[in-house]
C-alpha positions in Angstrom: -14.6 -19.8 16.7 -13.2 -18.0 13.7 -9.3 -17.2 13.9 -8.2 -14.5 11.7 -4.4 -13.9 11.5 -2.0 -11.4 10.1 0.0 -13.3 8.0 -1.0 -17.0 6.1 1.7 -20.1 5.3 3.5 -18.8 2.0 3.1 -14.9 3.1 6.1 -13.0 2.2 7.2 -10.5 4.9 9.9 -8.5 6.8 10.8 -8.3 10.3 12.1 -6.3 12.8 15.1 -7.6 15.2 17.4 -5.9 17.7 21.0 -6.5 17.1 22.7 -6.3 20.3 26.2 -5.7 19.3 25.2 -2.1 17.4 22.3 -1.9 20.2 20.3 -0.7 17.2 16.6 -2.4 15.7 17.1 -3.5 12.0 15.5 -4.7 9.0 15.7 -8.8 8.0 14.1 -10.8 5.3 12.6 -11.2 2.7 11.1 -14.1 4.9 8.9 -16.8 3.6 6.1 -17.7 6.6 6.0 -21.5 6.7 4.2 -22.0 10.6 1.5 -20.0 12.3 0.8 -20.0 15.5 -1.9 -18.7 17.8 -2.3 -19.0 21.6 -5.7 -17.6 23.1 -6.3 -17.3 26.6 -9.6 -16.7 27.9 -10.6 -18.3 31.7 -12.4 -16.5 34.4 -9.9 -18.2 36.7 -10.3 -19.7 40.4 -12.8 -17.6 42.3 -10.8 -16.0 45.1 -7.4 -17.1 44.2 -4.7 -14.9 44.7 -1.4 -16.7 45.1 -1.0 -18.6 42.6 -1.2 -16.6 39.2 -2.0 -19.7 36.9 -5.1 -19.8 38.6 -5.9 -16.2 38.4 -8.2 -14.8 35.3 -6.6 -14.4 32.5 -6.8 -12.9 28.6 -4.5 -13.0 26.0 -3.9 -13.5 22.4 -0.6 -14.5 21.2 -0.1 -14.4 17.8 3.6 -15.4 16.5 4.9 -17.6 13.2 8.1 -19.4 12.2 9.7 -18.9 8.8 11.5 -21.4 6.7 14.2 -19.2 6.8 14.8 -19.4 10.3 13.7 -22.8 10.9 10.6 -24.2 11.6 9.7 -26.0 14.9 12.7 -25.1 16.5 13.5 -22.2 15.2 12.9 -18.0 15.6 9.4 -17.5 16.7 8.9 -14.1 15.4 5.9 -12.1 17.3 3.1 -10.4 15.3 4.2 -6.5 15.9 7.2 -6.9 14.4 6.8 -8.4 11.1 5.5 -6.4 8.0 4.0 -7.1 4.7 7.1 -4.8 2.9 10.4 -4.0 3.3 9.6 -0.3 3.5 7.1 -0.9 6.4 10.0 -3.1 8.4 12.2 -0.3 8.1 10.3 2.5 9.3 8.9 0.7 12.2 12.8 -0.2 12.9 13.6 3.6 12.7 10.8 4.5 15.0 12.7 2.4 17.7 15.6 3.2 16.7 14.8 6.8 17.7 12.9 5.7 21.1 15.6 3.6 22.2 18.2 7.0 21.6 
């Protein structure tokens, strides 16, 4: 299996974060990527099951990293979608849920 992500270890990039007090998305970094993770689900699951949902099929890839600026191991695991490659890129995604979220 072959794992290809969006960003590698020593990638500089941008996020996106929602600040709670403003209720408003906004743009932080610059952000140096020091830990990538990937989680990949793939079972058929328990024939029949339907109670339990751990045991039900399942599919999903989970793609998130950590950044030595905020903390590594147990620090800010930032998902995929909302970091960018620019600053530029960060901030319109932020104004584009900015303007949903209005």
């Amino acid at each position: 299996m072959q794992i290809e992500t969006k960003f590698s270890n020593g990638d500089t990039v941008y996020g996106v974060q929602h600040e709670y007090i403003t209720d408003k998305w906004q743009v932080i970094g610059p952000m140096t990527i020091g830990q990538v993770r990937v989680e990949i689900t793939d079972s058929l699951g328990v024939e029949g099951e339907e109670i339990f949902s751990n045991y039900m099929a399942q599919k999903e890839t989970k793609e998130q990293y950590m950044c030595i600026e905020t903390g590594i191991g147990t620090g800010t695991l930032h998902d995929a979608d909302k970091l960018f490659d620019t600053k530029a890129a960060a901030k319109c995604e932020a104004d584009s849920r900015n303007v949903i979220a209005a």
